[in-house]
N, C-alpha and C positions, 0 to 999 in steps of 0.2 A: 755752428751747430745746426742740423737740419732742424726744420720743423716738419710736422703730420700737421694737415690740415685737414679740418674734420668736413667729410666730405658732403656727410648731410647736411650737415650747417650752411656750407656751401649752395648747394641745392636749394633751399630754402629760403635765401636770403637774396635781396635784391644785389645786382653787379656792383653797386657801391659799394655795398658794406663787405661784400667781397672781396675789393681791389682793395679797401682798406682795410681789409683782417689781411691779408696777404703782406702790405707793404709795415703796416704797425707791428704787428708782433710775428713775422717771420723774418727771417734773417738767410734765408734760403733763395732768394730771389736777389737780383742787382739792384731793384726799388727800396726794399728792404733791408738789406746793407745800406745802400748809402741815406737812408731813413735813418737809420741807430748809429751811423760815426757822425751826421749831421745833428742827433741831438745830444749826442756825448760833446762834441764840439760846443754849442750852445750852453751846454753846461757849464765848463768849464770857461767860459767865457764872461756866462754870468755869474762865477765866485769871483772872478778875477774883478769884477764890477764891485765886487760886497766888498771883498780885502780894500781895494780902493778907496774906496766911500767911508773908511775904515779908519783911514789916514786923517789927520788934523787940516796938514798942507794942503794935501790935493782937496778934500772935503770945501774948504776955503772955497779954491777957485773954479773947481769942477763940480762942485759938489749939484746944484742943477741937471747937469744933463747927465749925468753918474744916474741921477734917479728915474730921467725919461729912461736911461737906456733899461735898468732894472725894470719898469714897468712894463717894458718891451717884451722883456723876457720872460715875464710873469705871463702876460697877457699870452705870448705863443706856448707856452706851457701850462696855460691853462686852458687852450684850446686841442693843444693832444691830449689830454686829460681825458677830457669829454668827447672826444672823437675813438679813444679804446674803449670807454662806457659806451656808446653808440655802435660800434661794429666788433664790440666780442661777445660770442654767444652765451656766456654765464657774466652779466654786467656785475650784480653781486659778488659773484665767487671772485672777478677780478677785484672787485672796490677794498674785499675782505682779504685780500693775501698781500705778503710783504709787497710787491713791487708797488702792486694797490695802492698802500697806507703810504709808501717815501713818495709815488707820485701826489698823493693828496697833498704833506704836507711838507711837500718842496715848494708849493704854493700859496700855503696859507700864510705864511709869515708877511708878507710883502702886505697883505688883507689886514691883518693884526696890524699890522703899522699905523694906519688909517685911523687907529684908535687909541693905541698905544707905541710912540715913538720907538725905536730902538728893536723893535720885534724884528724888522726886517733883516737882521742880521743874523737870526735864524733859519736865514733861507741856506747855507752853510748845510743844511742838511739833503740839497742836492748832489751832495757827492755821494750819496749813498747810489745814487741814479747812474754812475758809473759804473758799479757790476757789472751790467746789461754787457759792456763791455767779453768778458767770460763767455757768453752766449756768441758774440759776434767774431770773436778769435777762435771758438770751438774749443776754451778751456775749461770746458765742464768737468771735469776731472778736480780741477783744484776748486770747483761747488761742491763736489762729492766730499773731498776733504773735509771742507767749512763743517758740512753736515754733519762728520762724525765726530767732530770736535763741538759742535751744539747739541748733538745727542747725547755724548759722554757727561756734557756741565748737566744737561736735564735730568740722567738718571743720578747722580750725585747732589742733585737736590738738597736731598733732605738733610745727607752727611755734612752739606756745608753751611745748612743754616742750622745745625746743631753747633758745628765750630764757631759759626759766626755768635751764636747766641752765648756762649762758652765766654769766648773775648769781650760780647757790649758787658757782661757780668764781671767780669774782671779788670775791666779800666772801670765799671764804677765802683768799686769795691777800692780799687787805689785810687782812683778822684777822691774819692771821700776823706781816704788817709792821708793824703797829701793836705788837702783841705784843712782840716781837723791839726795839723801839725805847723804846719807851715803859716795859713792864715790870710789876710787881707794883707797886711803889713809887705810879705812879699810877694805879693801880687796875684793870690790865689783869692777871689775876689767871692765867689759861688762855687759851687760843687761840679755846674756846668764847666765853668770856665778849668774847674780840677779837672776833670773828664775830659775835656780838651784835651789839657796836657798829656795825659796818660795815654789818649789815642795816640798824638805825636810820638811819644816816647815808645811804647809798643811796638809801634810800626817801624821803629829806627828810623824817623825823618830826625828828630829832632831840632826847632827851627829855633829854640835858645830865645824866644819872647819872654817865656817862663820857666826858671831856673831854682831847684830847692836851696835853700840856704842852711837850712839845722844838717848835720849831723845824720840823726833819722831820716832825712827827708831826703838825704842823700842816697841816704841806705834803702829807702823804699825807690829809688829813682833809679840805682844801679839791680835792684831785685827785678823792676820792672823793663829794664833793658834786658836783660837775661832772659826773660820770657819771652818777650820780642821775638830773640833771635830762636829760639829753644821750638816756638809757635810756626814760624814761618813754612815751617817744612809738611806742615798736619793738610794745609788745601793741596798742596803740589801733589800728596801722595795720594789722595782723594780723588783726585784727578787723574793721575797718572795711570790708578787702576781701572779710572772707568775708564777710560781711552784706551788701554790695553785690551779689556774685553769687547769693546766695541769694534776694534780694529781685528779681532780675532772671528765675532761672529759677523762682521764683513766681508772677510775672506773668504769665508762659507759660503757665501750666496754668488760667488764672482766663479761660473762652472763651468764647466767646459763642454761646447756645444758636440764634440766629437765622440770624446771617454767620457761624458757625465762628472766628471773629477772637479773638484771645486780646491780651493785652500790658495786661490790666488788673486796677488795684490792688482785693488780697482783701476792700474793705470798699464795690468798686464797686455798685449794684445799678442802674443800667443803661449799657449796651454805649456806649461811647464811637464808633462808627462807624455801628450803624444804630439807635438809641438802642433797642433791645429790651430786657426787664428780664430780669435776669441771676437767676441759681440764688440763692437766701434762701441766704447761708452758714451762718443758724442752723439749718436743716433737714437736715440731714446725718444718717447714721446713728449712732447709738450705740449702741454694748456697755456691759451690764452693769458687765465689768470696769476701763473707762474711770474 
């Protein structure tokens, strides 16, 4: 994917921070390519480090230099870190946006460990740092996707935590009867531990720890599967509307530079009515802090 580099920025800024806003977050350049497959590399390199260290066996006999090399990794990722703080011109607006937050805390866990054992295997959330990946293939096309699929859960919000709030009211409403019926005796110990159940049962896992024994208990256990399955369908369509409409007033905005016509799909590249070729989706602008 191209990047726009802002050219005042440029202007203004000594040739370091230059060569290094150029090579960090463009991908336009040969520097900058082999910049983001050398830390997609790196990354993947050091989960393969975590899954290891993971292991009982190898932890045994490897387990020492498993954690110099981790510290390795830590330590060069937290020096690009603070070198895209140091040479992008909104260091803020970078520190505060997604890529921001997963570079922050691809690196905090390894810190946490220092204090609290076992943190470091939170570092697991450098695969988020993959995406970047999208940008360097030029499949920005399947980001546009993501997007509409994150806008569609956002505007359904509120429908789903009504649904959500619908269901915690009704496994406690059956935790309780279950409770109340069934008892300590077989194994319904608290209301909690009934409400457990009911979540399992609801959702059709059911993992068979706790099983009714009355009669009734039965009856309220096969009423509570039938809901389950009866419920399952209420987020899909919730969803499925707002992702219809989103995808509809998407299509809107995707126009045609020729006839002005719009109504076509984000990954078209040419106009369905006077066949002109349509705006490259991957050439768009990007920010630094993206």
């Amino acid at each position: 994917m191209a990047t726009c580099i802002n050219r005042r920025y440029i202007m203004h800024k000594p040739p370091l921070k230059h060569h290094l806003y150029i090579i960090i977050f463009g991908t336009h350049t040969r520097g900058g390519r082999i910049f983001d497959i050398g830390l997609i590399i790196a990354i993947m390199l050091s989960l393969i480090v975590l899954i290891l260290e993971s292991l009982p066996a190898v932890f045994s006999r490897w387990g020492e230099p498993l954690r110099y090399v981790e510290y390795t990794f830590t330590a060069i990722f937290t020096i690009e870190y603070l070198l895209r703080l140091y040479c992008s011109p909104k260091p803020a607006a970078y520190a505060r946006s997604f890529y921001g937050v997963v570079d922050l805390l691809a690196i905090l866990p390894t810190y946490l460990a220092l204090f609290f054992p076992g943190a470091s295997f939170m570092g697991v959330i450098r695969l988020l740092r993959v995406m970047r990946i999208f940008r360097i293939l030029k499949l920005v096309r399947f980001l546009q996707d993501s997007n509409i699929l994150l806008r569609s859960l956002l505007m359904a919000k509120r429908k789903i935590f009504i649904f959500f709030s619908t269901v915690a009211i009704l496994v406690t409403i059956f935790g309780a009867l279950i409770f109340v019926i069934e008892g300590p005796e077989h194994g319904f110990t608290s209301i909690p531990q009934s409400i457990y159940w009911a979540i399992v049962t609801i959702t059709t896992v059911g993992y068979g720890d706790l099983v009714p024994q009355t009669s009734i208990g039965k009856a309220i256990a096969s009423m509570t599967m039938l809901l389950g399955y009866s419920i399952l369908a209420v987020p899909t369509g919730i969803i499925t509307a707002e992702l219809n409409q989103e995808m509809s007033s998407h299509k809107s905005l995707v126009k045609c530079p020729n006839c002005s016509k719009a109504g076509h799909e984000s990954d078209a590249m040419y106009c369905k009515h006077c066949g002109s070729e349509l705006a490259d989706p991957d050439n768009r602008v990007v920010t630094p802090e993206e």
